[in-house]
N, C-alpha and C positions, 0 to 999 in steps of 0.2 A: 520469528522476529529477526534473527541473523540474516535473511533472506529481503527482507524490508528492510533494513540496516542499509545492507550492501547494494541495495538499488538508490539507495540516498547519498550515496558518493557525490559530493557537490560537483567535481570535473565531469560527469554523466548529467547532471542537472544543468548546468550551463551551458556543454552544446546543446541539449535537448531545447533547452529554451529558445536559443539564437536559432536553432534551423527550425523550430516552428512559427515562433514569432516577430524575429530578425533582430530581436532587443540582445543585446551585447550584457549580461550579468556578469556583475566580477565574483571571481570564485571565492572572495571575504565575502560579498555577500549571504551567494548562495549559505556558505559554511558558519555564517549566521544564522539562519533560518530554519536551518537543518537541526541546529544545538539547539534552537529553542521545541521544534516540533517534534522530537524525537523524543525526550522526557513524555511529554503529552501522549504520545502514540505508544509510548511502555507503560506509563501510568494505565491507559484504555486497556492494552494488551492481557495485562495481570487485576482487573478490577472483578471483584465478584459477580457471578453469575446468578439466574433466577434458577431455583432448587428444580421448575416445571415449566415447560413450554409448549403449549399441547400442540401448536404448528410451528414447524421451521420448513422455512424453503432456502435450497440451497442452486445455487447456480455457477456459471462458469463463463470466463470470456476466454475465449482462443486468440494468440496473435503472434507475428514473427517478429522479430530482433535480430540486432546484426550484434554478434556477439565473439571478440577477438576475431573479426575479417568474415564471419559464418555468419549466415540466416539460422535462425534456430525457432523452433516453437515453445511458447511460454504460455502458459494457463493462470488468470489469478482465480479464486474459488471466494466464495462469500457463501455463507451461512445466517440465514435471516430468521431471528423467531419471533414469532407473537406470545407473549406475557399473558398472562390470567388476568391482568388490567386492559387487555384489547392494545397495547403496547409496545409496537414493532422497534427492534433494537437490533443491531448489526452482531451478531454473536463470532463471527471470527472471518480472517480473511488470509489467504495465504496465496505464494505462487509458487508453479512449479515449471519445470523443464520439460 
């Protein structure tokens, strides 16, 4: 979750915005939106899990970053299962270096 945190740095969120989309976000915004999604996204993080999952598929995206002047490669990982109710639910997602 520390690692999702810190990719939500709103000054990372506002250029990302303006060099994709050209829209100019002010970093009170951004740092609005952040406070409010972030609760939500720890509330999800720490929510109980099903006891049995008889499938999970899990999978990976690869991609680079420019990170303190470097290119670097980052992986985020998701973990998907299916529920005994036929029930698909995102069971966790992380990234890594």
């Amino acid at each position: 979750m520390k690692d999702m945190i810190r990719d939500f740095e709103p000054k990372i969120i506002q250029n990302y915005e303006n060099d994709i989309s050209g829209i100019e976000v002010s970093h009170t915004l951004v740092a609005k939106i952040t406070d409010r999604v972030l609760p939500l996204a720890q509330k999800w993080q720490n929510r109980a899990l099903e006891v049995i999952y008889p499938i999970v598929f899990m999978d990976a995206i690869h991609y680079k970053v420019r990170s303190e002047g470097r290119i670097i490669n980052k992986a985020a990982y998701i973990a998907i299962g299916i529920s005994l109710e036929g029930i698909k639910e995102v069971l966790g997602i992380c990234y890594r270096s």
